[in-house]
C-alpha positions as CSV (number, residue, x, y, z in Angstrom):
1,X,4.6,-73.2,21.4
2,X,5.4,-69.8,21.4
3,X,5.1,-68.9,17.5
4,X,1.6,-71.0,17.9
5,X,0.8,-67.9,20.7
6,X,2.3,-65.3,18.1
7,X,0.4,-66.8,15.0
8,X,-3.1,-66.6,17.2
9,X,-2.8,-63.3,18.5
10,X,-1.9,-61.9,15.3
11,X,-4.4,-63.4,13.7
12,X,-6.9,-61.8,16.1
13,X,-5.4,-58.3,15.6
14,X,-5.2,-58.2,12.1
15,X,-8.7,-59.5,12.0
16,X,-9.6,-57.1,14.3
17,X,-8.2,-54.3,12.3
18,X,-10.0,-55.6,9.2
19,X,-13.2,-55.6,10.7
20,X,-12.8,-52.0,11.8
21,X,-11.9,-51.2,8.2
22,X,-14.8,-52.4,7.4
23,X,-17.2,-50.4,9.7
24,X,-15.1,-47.2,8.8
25,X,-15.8,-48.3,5.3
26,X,-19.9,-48.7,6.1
27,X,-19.7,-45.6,8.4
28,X,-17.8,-43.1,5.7
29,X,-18.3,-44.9,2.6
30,X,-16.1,-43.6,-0.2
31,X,-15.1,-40.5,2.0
32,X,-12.9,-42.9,3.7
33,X,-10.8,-43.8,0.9
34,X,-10.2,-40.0,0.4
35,X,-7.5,-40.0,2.7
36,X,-4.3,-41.7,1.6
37,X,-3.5,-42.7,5.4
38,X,-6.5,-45.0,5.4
39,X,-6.0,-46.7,2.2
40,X,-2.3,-47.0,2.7
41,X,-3.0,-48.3,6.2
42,X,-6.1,-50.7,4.6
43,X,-3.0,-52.2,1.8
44,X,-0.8,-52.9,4.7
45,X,-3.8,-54.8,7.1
46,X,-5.0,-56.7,4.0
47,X,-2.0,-57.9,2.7
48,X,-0.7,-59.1,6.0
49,X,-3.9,-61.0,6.6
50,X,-3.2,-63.0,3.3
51,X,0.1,-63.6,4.2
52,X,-0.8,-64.8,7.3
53,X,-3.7,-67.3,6.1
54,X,-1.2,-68.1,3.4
55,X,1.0,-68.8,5.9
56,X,3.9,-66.8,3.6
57,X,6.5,-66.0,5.8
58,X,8.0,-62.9,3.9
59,X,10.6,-60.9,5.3
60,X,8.1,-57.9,3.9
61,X,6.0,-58.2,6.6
62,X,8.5,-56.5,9.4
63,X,8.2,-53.6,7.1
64,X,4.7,-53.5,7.1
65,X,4.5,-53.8,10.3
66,X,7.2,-50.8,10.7
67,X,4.8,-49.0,8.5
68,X,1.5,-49.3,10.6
69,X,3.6,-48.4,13.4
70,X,4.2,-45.1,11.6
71,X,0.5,-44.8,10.9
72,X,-0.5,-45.1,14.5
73,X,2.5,-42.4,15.5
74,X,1.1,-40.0,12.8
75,X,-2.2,-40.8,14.6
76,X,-1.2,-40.1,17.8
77,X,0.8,-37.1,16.6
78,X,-2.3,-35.5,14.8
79,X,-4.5,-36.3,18.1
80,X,-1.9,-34.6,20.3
81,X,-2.0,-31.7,18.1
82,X,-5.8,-31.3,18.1
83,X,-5.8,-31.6,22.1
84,X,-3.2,-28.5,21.9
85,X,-5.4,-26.9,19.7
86,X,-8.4,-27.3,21.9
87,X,-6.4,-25.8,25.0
88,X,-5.1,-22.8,23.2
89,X,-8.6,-21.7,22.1
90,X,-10.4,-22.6,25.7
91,X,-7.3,-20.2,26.5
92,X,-8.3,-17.5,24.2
């Protein structure tokens, strides 16, 4: 029962996730594979969505999921640091 609840709602996050890849994709176009945070976060929402419609149970998908973790911290970080940025200059 309760991997059937973990199956669904990972299966709505990581299609989630690839549907916003895919309007970052149509918004930026190749701009958005530039960046090697986007494409390395793209690899690790792809290949967990075939893994999971595969229904492989790898014990390589904890470390993906470590890995977006990272990505969303770096996020977070970078966003933090823009909203200091911000404050010092309305400062100045």
């Amino acid at each position: 029962m309760l991997g059937d609840i973990y199956y669904v709602i990972n299966y709505i996050l990581l299609t989630f996730f690839i549907i916003e890849i895919a309007i970052k994709l149509f918004a930026y176009g190749h701009l958005f594979l530039i960046e090697f945070i986007n494409v390395f976060d793209s690899v690790i929402v792809i290949v967990s969505y075939i893994m999971l419609i595969l229904d492989l149970k790898v014990k390589v998908v904890g470390i993906l999921r470590v890995l977006r973790l990272i990505k969303v911290i770096i996020n977070l970080k970078r966003v933090a640091d823009e909203k200091r940025e911000q404050k010092e200059f309305i400062k100045e």
